[in-house]
DOKOLMI-362512 format. One line per field, with one value per residue (C-alpha): x, y, z; residue number from 1. Coordinates in steps of 0.02 Angstrom, whole numbers, padded with zeros to 5 digits. Layout:
% DOKOLMI-362512
xx = c(X,...)
yy = c(Y,...)
zz = c(Z,...)
seq = c(NUM,...)
***
This chain:
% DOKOLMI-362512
xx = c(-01126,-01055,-01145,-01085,-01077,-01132,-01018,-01141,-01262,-01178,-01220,-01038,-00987,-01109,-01111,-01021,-00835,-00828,-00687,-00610,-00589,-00453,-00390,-00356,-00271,-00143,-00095,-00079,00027,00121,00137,00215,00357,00395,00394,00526,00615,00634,00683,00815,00879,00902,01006,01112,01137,01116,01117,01244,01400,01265,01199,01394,01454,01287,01345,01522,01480,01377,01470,01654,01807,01974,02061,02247,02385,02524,02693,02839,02933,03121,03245,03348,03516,03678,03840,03889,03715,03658,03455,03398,03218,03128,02951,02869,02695,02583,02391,02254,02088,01897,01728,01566,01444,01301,01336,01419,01368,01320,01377,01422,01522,01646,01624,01688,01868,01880,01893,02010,02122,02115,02159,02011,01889,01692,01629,01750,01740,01534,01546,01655,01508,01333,01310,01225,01241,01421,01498,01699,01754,01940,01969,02151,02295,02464,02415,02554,02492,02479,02338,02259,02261,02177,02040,01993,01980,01842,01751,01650,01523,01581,01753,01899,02082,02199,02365,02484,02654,02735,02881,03038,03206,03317,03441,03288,03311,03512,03474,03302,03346,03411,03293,03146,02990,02810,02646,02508,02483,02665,02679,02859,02831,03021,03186,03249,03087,03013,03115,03147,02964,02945,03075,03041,02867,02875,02699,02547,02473,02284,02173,01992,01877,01681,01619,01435,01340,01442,01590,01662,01787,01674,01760,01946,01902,02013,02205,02286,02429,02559,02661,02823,02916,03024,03192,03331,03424,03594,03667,03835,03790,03893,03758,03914,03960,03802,03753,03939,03910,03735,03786,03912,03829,03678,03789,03884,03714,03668,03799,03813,03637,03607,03457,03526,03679,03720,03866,03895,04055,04107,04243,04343,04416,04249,04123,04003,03892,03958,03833,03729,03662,03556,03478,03356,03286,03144,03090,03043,02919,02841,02789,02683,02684,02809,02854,02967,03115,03116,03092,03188,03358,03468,03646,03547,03402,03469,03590,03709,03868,04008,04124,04314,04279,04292,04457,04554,04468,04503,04704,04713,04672,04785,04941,04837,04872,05036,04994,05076,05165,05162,05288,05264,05236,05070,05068,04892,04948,04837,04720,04587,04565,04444,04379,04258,04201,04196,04327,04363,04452,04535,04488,04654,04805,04929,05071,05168,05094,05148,05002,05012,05001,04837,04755,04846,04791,04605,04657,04517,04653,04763,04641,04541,04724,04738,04556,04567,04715,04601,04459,04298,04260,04389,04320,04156,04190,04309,04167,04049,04175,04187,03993,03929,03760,03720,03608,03685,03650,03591,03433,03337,03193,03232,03402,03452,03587,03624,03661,03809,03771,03817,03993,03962,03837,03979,04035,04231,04171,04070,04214,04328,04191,04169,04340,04321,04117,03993,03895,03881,03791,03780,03719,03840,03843,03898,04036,04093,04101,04193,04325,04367,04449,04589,04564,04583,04729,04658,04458,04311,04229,04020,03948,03831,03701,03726,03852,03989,04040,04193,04316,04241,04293,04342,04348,04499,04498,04683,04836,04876,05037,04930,04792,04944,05012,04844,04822,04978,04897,04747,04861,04942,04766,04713,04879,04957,04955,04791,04606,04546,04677,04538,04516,04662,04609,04734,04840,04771,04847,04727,04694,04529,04475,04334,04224,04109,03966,03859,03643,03557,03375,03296,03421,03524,03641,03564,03674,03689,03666,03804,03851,03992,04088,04221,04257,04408,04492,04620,04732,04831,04955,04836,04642,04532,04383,04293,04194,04098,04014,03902,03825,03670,03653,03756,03725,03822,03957,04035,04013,04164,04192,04335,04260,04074,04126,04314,04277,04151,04248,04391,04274,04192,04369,04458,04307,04270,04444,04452,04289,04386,04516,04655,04814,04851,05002,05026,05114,05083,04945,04939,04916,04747,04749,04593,04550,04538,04620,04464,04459,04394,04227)
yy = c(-07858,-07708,-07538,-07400,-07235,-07096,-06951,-06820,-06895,-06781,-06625,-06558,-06607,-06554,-06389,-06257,-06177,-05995,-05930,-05815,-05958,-06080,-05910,-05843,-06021,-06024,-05840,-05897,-06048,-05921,-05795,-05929,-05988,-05797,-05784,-05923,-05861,-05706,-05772,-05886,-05750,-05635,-05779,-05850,-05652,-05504,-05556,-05701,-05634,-05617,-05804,-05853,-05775,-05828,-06010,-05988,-05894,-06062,-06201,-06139,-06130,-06070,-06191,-06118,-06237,-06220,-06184,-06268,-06164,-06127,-06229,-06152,-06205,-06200,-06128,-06325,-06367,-06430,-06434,-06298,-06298,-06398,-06440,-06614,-06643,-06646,-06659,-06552,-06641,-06531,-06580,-06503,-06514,-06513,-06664,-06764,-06941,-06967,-07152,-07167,-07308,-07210,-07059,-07135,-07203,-07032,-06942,-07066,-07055,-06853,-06866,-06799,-06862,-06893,-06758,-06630,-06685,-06679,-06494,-06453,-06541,-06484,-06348,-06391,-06232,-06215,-06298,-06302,-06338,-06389,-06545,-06571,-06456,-06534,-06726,-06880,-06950,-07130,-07064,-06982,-07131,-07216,-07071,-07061,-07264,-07241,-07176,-07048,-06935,-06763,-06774,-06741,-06690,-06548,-06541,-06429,-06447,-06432,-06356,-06473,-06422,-06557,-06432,-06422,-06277,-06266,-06151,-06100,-05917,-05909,-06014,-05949,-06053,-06023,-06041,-06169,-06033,-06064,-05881,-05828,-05786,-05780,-05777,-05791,-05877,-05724,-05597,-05698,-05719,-05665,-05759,-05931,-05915,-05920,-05886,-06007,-06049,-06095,-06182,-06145,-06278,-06339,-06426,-06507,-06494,-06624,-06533,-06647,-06558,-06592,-06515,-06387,-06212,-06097,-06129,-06175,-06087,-06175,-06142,-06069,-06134,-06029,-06009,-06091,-05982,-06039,-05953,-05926,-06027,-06187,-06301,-06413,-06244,-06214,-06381,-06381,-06197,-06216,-06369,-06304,-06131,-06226,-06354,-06178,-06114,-06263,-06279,-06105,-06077,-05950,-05860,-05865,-05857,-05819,-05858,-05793,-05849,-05731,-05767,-05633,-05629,-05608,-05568,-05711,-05772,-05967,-05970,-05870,-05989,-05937,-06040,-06046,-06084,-06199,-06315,-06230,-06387,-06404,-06215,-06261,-06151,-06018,-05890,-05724,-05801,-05945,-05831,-05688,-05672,-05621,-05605,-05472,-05397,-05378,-05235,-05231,-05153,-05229,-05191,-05229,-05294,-05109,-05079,-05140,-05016,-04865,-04938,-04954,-04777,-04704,-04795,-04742,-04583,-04611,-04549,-04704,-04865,-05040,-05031,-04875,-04851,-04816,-04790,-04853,-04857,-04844,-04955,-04791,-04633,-04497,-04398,-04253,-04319,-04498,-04639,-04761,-04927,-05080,-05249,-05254,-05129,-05157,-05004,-04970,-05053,-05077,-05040,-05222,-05244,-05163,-05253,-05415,-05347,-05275,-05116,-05011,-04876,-04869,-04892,-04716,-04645,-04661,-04628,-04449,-04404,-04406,-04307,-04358,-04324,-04435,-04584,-04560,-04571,-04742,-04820,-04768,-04846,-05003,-05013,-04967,-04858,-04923,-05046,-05195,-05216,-05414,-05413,-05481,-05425,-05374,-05307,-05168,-05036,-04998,-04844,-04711,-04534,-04395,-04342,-04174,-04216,-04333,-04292,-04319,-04454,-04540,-04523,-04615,-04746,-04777,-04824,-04970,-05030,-04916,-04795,-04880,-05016,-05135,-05308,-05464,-05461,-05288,-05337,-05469,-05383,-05243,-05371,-05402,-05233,-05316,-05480,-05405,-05283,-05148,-05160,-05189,-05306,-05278,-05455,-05549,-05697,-05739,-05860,-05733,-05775,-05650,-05554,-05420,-05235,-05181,-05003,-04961,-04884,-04930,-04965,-05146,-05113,-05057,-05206,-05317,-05254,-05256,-05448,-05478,-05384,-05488,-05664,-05596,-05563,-05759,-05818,-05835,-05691,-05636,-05628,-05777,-05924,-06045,-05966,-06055,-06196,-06348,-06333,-06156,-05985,-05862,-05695,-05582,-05516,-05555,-05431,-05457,-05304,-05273,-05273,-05125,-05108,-04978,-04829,-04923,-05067,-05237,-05290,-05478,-05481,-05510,-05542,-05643,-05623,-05646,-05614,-05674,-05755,-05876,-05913,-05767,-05727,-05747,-05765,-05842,-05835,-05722,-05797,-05686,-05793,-05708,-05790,-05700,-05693,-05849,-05906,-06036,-05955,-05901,-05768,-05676,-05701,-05767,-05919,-05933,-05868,-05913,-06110,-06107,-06006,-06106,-06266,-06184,-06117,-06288,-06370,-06247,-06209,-06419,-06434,-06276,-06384,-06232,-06311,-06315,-06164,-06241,-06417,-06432,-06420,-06239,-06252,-06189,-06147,-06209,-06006,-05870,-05693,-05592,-05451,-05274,-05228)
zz = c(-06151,-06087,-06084,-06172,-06080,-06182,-06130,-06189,-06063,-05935,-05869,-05838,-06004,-06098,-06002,-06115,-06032,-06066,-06171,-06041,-05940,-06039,-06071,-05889,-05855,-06028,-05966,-05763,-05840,-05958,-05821,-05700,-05819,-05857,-05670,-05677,-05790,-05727,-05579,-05666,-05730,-05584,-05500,-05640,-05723,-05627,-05448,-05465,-05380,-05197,-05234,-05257,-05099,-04985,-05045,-04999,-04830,-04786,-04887,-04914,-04803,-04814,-04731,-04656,-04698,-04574,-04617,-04497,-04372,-04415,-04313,-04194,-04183,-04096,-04188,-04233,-04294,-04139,-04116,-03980,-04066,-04184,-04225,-04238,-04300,-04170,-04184,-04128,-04091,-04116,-04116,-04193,-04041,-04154,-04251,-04104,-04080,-03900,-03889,-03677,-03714,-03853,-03754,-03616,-03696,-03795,-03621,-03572,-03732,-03714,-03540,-03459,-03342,-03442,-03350,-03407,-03603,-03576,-03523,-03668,-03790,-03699,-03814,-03945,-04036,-04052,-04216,-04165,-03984,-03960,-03867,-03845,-03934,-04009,-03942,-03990,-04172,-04098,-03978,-04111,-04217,-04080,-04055,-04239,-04257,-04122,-04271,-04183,-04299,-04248,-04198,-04284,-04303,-04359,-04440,-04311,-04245,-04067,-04014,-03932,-03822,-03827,-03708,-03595,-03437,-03485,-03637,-03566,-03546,-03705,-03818,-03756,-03785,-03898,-03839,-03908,-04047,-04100,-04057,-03989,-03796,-03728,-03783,-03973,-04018,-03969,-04030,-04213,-04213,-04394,-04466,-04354,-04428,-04604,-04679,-04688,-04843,-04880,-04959,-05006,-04979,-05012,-04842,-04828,-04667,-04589,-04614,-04731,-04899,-05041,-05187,-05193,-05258,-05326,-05295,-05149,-05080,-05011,-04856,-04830,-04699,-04567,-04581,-04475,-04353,-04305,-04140,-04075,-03934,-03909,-03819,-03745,-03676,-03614,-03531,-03436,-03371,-03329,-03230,-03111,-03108,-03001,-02929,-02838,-02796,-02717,-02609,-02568,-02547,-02624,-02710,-02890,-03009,-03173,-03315,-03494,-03580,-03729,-03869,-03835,-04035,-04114,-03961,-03982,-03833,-03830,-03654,-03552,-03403,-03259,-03107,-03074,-03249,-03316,-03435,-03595,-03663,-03478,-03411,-03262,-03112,-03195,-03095,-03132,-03041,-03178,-03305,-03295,-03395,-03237,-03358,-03449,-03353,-03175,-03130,-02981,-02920,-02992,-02850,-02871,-03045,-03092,-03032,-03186,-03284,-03157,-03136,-03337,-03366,-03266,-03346,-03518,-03453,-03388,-03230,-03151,-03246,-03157,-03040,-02987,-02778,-02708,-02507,-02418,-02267,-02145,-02253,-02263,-02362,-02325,-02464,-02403,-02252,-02316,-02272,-02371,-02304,-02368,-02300,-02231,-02239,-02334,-02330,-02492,-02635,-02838,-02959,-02985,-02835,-02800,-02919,-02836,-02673,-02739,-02635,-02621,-02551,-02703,-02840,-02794,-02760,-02925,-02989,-02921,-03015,-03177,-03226,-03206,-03393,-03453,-03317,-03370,-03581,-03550,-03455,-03586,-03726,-03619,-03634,-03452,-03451,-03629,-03701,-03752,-03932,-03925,-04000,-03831,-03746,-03565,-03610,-03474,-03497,-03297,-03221,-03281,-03213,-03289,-03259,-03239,-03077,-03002,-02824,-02768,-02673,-02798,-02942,-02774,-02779,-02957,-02967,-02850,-02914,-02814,-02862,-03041,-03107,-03255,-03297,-03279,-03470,-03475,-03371,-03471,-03626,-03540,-03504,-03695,-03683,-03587,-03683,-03857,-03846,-03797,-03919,-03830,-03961,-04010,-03940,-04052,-04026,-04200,-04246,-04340,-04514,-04510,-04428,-04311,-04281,-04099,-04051,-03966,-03767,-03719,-03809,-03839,-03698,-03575,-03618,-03602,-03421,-03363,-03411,-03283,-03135,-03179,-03178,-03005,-02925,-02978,-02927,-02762,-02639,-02739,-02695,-02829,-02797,-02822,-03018,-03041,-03188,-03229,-03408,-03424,-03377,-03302,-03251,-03180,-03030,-02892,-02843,-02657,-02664,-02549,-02608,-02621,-02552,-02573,-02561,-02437,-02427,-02354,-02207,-02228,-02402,-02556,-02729,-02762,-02926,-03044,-03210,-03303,-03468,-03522,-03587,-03513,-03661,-03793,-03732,-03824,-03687,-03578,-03429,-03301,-03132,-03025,-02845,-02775,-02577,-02552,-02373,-02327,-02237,-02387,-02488,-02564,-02763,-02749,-02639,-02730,-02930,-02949,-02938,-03054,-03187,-03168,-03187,-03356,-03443,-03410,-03501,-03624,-03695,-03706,-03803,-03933,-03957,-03874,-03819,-03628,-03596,-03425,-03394,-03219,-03108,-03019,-02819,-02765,-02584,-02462,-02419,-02541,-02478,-02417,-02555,-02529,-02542)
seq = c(1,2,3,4,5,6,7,8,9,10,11,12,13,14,15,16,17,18,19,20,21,22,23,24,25,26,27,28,29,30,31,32,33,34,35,36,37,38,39,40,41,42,43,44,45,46,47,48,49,50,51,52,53,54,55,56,57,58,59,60,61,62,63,64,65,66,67,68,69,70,71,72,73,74,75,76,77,78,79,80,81,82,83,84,85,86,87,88,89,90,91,92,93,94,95,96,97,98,99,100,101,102,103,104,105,106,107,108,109,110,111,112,113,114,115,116,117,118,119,120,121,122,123,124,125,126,127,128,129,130,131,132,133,134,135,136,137,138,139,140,141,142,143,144,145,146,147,148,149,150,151,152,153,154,155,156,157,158,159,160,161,162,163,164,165,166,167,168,169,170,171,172,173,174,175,176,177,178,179,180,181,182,183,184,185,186,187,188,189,190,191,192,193,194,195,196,197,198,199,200,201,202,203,204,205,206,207,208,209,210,211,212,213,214,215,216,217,218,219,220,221,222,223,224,225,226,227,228,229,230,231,232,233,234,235,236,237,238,239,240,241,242,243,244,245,246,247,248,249,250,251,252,253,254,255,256,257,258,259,260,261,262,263,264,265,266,267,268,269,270,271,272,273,274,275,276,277,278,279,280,281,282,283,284,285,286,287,288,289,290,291,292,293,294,295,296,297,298,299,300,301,302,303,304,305,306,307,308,309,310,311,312,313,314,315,316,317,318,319,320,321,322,323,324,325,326,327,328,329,330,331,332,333,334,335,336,337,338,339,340,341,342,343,344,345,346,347,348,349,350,351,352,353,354,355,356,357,358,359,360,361,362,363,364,365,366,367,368,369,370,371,372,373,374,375,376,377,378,379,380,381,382,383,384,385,386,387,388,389,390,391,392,393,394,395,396,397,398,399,400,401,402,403,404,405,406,407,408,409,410,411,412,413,414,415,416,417,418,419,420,421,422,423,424,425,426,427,428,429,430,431,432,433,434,435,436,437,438,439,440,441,442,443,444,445,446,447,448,449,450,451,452,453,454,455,456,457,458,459,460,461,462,463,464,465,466,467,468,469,470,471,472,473,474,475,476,477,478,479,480,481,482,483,484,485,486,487,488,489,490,491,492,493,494,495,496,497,498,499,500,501,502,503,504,505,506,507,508,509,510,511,512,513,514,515,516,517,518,519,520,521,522,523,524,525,526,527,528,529,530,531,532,533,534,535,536,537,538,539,540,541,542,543,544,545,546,547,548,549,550,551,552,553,554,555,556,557,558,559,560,561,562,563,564,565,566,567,568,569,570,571,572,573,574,575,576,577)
***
């Protein structure tokens, strides 16, 4: 039998507890819970917008949702520039798992050697590192089933060229940023773009999306940009541009082709050029835009322009004699020479001829005001308004500041300058009638306005000088294109350095358009130091704008005017300088 414990036996219990004491405890427990709820209410009530954010700043994310780059395209809907998804891979150095054996195929898969990807993951204290930007998605497939804690992949997209370096200098390229560096994709930044949208996220401490807060915004995509450009066009011209520097070579060369009814840019090639989707080891001479950055002389391209303003005003008509005998013409203490004399000459035939002689005959009948305002009209010492970074507006002096002898040599290219574009455009003058057309990059969706310089008979007789001066007994024989009538004029100048002329050292050119009657093209070739043995414009540009019309006027479906196959002698006639 058990014994019973008497409870009252003990000293403790049978002690007496003071009053205050159960009283001080209820009011600590009381005081606690008011504590707490006190507390509970500064969070949930008054301080609840600072507790909200403190949770976001270590728990939310806005997470950017990209928006897909416009397309650039040629005028028949032709790619230039697209974007295809392409994955980004990242890693959270913190969390990473350090398996050697995953670590190792991961470097492999990102195409780096272990040592590399370990330097990029040593510290500990970073939470994002990139790994590899805009990768294939296969390979990512592959680098995600490796199932490594820490690492893992974006949504972006990366930029493709399908014309590669034959529309480099016009396309331009973006860098891993999708950020416009060169070319249209530069200069149509904003509207390539579009906007990003967002979305605003709850991540845990692995960086894992937990929960969607608030609404997401979605994307808007870039628009499309269609260009004038015809990339058939494009690829032909850029192909025998470099296939005539090559041969001749020379340092560099350039081509733009205009529509001569409503001034669009169907190609502007340049070589040297570059890939656009693989920019290693650029340099400026890849880069740089030569049809519209670089300025030169233009020579005996200018001589139309002179010879056309004096029959504007009717200082002289076509036929009308013009003695250079001896071949040289002195003009305060300067002489001026052709390459060869020549005696009594037509005004066609100085053009035929490129007589350096007759043209400035002519030139210093007018006034130098009147020179200086049609070259202006014509678009020489003005920006060309193409909406392209780089764009240079030469050299037009005042005409109050010209000298006799530099109004003689304006008339025949020196002492002026402009881009090869420039020239080009200037040509539409001749090609339209008499309007020098505004040129556009943008594929036109009506009939343009020209501003007229010279009357459409004048625009008309100088079209036939041009046709003598690529036919026989002119300076461009080899301009001469099968099924197609042409007409333009070569132009050899000499290099400037510095403020002199380098010895040794040309450009070759020739600018032109077809068909003669009724032309529907402009072309403009220009050869930079060609070194070969060769290097008049008539030998280095005509072939290759005789090459580009033939092929061009084909691909724009414009009926041959010609039935037989004009003779194109082995030697060009040396022009004037």
């Amino acid at each position: 039998m058990s014994r019973s414990v008497q409870l009252s036996s003990s000293p403790l219990l049978a002690s007496k507890t003071p009053v205050w004491r159960s009283k001080f405890i209820v009011a600590a427990i009381a005081l606690g819970f008011t504590g707490l709820i006190a507390r509970a209410a500064y969070v949930q009530v008054f301080a609840n917008d600072f507790f909200l954010r403190q949770g976001e700043v270590r728990f939310a994310r806005t997470l950017t949702l990209p928006a897909n780059r416009g397309r650039v395209l040629d005028r028949n809907g032709m790619l230039l520039a697209s974007s295809v998804p392409a994955p980004s891979i990242w890693a959270n150095p913190e969390d990473i798992e350090r398996d050697p054996a995953k670590l190792r195929e991961l470097a492999r898969l990102l195409d780096m050697s272990p040592a590399d990807l370990d330097k990029k993951l040593k510290d500990d204290e970073k939470t994002f590192v990139w790994l590899r930007r805009q990768m294939d998605e296969p390979v990512v497939k592959q680098i995600l089933a490796l199932g490594i804690k820490g690492v893992y992949d974006i949504k972006e997209y990366k930029r493709l060229y399908p014309e590669g370096e034959a529309a480099a200098h016009i396309v331009g390229f973006t860098n891993v940023e999708d950020q416009g560096q060169e070319g249209v994709e530069l200069v149509f930044q904003k509207q390539l773009s579009g906007k990003p949208g967002s979305r605003r996220v709850i991540k845990d401490r692995l960086g894992r999306v937990v929960e969607d807060v608030g609404e997401t915004v979605p994307p808007v995509d870039g628009e499309d940009l269609q260009l004038s450009i015809d990339s058939k066009v494009q690829f032909f011209a850029y192909q025998k541009l470099r296939e005539a520097v090559l041969e001749h070579k020379a340092k560099a060369g350039s081509v733009v082709v205009l529509d001569a009814q409503s001034g669009e840019v169907l190609a502007l090639a340049n070589y040297p050029s570059y890939s656009p989707d693989k920019r290693v080891n650029l340099s400026g001479e890849q880069l740089r835009n030569r049809a519209l950055t670089d300025t030169f002389e233009p020579g005996s391209t200018m001589k139309p322009f002179a010879v056309a303003l004096a029959l504007e005003k009717g200082l002289v008509k076509p036929e009308t004699p013009i003695q250079t005998a001896p071949g040289r013409i002195t003009i305060t203490g300067s002489t001026i020479s052709d390459a060869h004399p020549h005696g009594v000459l037509t005004v066609n035939e100085v053009i035929q001829k490129s007589s350096n002689v007759g043209t400035v005959k002519m030139a210093m009948q007018l006034q130098p005001r009147e020179m200086w305002e049609m070259f202006a009209q014509v678009g020489f010492g003005q920006k060309p308004q193409l909406p392209f970074p780089g764009v240079v507006s030469g050299r037009l002096r005042p005409y109050k500041t010209w000298r006799p002898i530099e109004q003689a040599t304006m008339s025949y290219g020196y002492g002026i300058s402009g881009s090869l574009f420039q020239v080009a455009r200037a040509y539409t003058v001749f090609a339209r009638d008499g309007e020098v057309v505004p040129a556009t990059l943008m594929k036109a969706e009506q009939q343009v306005q020209g501003v007229r310089v010279f009357s459409a008979e004048n625009a008309k007789s100088m079209r036939k000088m041009l046709q003598m001066a690529a036919g026989p007994g002119g300076t461009a024989q080899k301009a001469q294109t099968m099924g197609y009538s042409v007409g333009g004029k070569t132009g050899t100048a000499h290099k400037q350095e510095g403020k002199g002329y380098a010895g040794k050292k040309y450009r070759g050119f020739f600018v032109g358009m077809a068909p003669i009657e009724a032309p529907r093209i402009v072309v403009a070739v220009m050869i930079d130091e060609p070194s070969n043995g060769r290097y008049y414009g008539g030998d280095v540009a005509a072939p290759v704008f005789s090459q580009t019309v033939q092929q061009t006027l084909r691909m724009m479906g414009v009926q041959p005017d010609m039935a037989v196959k004009p003779q194109i002698v082995a030697k060009s006639v040396e022009e004037s300088f």
